[in-house]
LUMROLUM-17144 format. One line per 10 residues: number of its first residue (from 1); their letters; for each residue x, y, z of N, C-alpha, C. Coordinates in steps of 0.02 Angstrom, whole numbers. Layout:
residues N
NUM> a> X Y Z X Y Z X Y Z ~ ...
This chain:
residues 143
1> xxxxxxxxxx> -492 3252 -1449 -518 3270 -1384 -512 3210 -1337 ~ -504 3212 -1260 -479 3161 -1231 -543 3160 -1167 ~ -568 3090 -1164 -626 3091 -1118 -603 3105 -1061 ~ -655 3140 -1014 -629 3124 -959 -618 3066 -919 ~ -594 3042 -870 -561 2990 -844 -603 2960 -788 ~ -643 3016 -757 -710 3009 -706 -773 3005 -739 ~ -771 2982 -828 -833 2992 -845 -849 2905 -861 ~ -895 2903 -829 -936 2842 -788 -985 2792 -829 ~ -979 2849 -888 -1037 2821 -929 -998 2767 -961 ~ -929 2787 -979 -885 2736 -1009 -838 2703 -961
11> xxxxxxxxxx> -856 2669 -935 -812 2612 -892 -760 2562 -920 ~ -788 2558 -970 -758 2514 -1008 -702 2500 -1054 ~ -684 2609 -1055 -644 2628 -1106 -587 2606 -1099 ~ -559 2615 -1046 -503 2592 -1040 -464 2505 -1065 ~ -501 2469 -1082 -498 2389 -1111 -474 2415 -1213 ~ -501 2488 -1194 -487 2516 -1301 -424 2556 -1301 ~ -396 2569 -1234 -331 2616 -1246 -269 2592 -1289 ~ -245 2516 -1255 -212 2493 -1284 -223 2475 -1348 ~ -270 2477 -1366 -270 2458 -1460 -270 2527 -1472 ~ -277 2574 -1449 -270 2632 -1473 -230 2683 -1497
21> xxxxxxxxxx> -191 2663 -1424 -139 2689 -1418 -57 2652 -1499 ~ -83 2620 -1536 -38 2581 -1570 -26 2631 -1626 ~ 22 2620 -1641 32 2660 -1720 -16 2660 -1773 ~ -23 2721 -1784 -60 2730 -1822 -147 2732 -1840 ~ -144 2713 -1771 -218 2723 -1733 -256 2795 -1715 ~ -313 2796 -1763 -350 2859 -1706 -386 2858 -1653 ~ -435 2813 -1655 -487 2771 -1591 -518 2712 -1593 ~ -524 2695 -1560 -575 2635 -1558 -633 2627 -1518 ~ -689 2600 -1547 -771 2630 -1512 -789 2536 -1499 ~ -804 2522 -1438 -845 2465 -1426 -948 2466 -1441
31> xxxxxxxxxx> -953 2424 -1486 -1017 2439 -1495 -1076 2396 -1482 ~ -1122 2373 -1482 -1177 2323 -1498 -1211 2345 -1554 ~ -1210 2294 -1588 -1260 2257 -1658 -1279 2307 -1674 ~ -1327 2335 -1613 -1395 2390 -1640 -1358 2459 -1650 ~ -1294 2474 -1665 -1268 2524 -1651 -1271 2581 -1580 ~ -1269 2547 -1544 -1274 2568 -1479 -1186 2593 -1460 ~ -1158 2626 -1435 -1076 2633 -1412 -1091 2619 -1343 ~ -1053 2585 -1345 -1038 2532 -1278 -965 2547 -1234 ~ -912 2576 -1268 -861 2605 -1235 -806 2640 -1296 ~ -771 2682 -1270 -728 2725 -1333 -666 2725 -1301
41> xxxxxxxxxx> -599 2721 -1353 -541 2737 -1301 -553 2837 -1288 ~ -502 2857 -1251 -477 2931 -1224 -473 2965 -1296 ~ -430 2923 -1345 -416 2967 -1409 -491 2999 -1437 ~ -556 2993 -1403 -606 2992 -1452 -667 3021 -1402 ~ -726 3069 -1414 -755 3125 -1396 -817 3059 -1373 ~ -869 3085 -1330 -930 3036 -1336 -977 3038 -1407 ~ -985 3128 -1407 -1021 3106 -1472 -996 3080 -1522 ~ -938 3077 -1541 -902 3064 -1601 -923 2974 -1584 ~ -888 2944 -1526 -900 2876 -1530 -973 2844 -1536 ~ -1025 2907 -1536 -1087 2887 -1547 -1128 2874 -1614
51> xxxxxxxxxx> -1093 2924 -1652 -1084 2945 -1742 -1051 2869 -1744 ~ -988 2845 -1739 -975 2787 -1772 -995 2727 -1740 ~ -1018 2742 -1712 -1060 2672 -1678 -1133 2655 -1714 ~ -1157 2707 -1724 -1227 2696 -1777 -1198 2679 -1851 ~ -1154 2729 -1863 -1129 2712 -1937 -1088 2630 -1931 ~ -1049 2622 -1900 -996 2558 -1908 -1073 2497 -1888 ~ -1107 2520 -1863 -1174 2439 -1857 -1200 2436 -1923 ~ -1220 2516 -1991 -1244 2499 -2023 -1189 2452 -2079 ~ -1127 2479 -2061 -1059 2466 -2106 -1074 2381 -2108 ~ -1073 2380 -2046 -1059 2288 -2028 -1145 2246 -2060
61> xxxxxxxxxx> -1198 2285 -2051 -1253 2244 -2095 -1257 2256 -2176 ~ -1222 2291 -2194 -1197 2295 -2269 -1164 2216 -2277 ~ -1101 2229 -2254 -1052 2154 -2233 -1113 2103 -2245 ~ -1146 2084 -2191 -1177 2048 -2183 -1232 2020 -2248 ~ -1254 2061 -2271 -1300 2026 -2343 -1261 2049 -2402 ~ -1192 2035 -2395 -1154 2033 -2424 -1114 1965 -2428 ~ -1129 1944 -2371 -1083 1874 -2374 -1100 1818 -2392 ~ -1168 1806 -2421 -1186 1737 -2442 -1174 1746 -2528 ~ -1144 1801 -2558 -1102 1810 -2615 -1043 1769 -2606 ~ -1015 1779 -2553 -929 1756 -2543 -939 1675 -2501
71> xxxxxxxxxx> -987 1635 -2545 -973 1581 -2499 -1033 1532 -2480 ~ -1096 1562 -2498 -1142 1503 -2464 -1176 1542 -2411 ~ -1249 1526 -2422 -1325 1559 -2383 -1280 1564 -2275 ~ -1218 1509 -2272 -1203 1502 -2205 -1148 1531 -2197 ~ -1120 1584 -2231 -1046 1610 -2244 -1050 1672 -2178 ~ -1023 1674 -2124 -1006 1703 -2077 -980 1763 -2099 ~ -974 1836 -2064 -953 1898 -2078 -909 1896 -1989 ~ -852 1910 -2015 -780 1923 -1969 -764 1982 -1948 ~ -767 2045 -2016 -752 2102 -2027 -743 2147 -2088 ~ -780 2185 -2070 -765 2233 -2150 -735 2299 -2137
81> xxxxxxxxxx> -699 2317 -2196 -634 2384 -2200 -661 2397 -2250 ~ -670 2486 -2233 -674 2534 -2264 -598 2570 -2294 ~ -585 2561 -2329 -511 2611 -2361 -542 2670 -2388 ~ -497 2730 -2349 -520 2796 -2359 -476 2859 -2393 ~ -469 2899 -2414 -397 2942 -2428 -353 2952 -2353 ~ -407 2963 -2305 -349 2963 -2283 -358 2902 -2209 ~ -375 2858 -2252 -363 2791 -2188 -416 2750 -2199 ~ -418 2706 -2131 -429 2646 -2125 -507 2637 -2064 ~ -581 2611 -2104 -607 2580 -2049 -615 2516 -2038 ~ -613 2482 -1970 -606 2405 -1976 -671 2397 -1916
91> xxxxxxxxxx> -709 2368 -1956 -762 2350 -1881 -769 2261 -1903 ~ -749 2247 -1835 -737 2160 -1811 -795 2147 -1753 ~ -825 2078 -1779 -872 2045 -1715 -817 2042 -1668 ~ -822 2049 -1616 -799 2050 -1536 -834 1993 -1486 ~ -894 1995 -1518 -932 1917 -1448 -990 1922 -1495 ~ -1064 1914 -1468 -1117 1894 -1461 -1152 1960 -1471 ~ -1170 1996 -1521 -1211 2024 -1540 -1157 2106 -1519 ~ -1101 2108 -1513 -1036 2154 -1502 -993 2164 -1572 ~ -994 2225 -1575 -931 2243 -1635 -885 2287 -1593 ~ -822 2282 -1633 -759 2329 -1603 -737 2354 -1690
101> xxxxxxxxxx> -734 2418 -1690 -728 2466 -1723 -653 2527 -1719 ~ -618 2523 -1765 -545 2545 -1741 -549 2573 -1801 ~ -529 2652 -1813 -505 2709 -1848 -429 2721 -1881 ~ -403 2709 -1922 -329 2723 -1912 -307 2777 -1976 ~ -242 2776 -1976 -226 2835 -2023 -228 2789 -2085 ~ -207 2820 -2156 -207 2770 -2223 -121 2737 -2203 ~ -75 2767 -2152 -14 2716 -2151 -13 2674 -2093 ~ -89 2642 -2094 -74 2573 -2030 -78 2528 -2077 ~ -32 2481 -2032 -35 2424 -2073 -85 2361 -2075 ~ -142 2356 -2103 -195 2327 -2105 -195 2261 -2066
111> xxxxxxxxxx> -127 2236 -2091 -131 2157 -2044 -113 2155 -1985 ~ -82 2197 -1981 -60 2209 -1869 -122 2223 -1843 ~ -178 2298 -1880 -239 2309 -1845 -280 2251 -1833 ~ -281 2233 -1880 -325 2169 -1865 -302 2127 -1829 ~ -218 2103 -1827 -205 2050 -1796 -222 2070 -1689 ~ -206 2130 -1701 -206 2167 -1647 -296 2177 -1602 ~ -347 2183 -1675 -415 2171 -1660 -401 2093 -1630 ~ -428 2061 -1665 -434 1995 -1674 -404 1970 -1585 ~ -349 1993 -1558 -309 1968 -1486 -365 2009 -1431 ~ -399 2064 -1455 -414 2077 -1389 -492 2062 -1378
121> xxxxxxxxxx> -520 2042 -1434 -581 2007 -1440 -580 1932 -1404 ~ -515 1917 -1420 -530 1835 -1406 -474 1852 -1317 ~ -460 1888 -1296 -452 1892 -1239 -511 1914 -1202 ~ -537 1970 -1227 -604 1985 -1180 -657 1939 -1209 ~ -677 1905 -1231 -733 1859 -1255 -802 1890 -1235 ~ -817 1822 -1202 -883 1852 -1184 -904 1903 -1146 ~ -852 1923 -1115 -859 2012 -1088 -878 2051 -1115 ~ -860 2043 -1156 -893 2119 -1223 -950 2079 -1267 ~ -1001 2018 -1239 -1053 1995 -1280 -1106 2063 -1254 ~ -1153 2091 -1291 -1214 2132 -1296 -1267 2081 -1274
131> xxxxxxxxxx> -1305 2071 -1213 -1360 2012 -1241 -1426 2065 -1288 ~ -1453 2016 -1345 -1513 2072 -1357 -1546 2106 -1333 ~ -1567 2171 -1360 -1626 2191 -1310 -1693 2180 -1330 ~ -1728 2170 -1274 -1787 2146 -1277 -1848 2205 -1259 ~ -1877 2233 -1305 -1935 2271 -1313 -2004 2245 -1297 ~ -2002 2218 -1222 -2066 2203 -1168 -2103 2265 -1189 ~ -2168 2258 -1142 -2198 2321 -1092 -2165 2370 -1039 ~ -2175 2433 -1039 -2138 2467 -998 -2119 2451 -931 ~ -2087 2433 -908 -2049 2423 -851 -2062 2335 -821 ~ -2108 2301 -877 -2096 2220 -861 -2060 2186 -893
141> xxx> -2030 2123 -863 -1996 2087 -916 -2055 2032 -957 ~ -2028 2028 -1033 -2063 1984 -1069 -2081 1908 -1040 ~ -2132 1891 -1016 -2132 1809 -1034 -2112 1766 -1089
């Protein structure tokens, strides 16, 4: 299904086309930490990018107390892949409390997706940082 192009909620989608659009790609969902979807390319529905945006945050805190196995209590998490029958999930930190999340068939080739993640993260940088959210009182900001 292909978003619409006037839909406002996703401004952002368009920065996911080009990774999308690559061989062997189905979509890619911009997310924050909390599983929040933050932007989806065209290849991909809202609700659908909303389903993997909750799932790919819990994917990536699996990763996460997983990694002081591979390395030491200070061992950083990059990205974790799901291999599936029929494909590939890759959810990569993107900035500051941001994951980028890319779908592909089982014949992409794992090291282009990523190499291909990996370029547009460190081109958009801190653009795609999430700052936390902060759970004040209703309608004040926290001291």
């Amino acid at each position: 299904m292909t978003v619409q192009a006037n839909d406002s909620s996703n401004r952002l989608g368009w920065m996911l086309n080009d990774l999308a659009n690559m061989p062997e790609a189905r979509f890619v969902v911009l997310l924050a930490a909390d599983g929040m979807s933050m932007a989806y390319s065209e290849s991909v529905d809202r609700d659908t990018a909303d389903s993997v945006a909750a799932s790919a945050s819990g994917f990536h805190s699996i990763g996460v107390a997983l990694a002081p196995f591979c390395g030491g209590k200070d061992n950083g998490l990059r990205q974790v892949v799901g291999e599936f029958d029929d494909g590939y999930l890759f959810v990569k930190t993107a900035g500051a409390n941001t994951l980028l999340a890319v779908a592909t068939t089982a014949f992409a080739d794992a090291g282009v997706v990523t190499h291909r993640m990996n370029e547009l993260a460190g081109r958009l940088g801190e653009e795609l940082a999430s700052p936390a959210r902060h759970h004040g009182g209703e309608g004040g900001a926290r001291p």
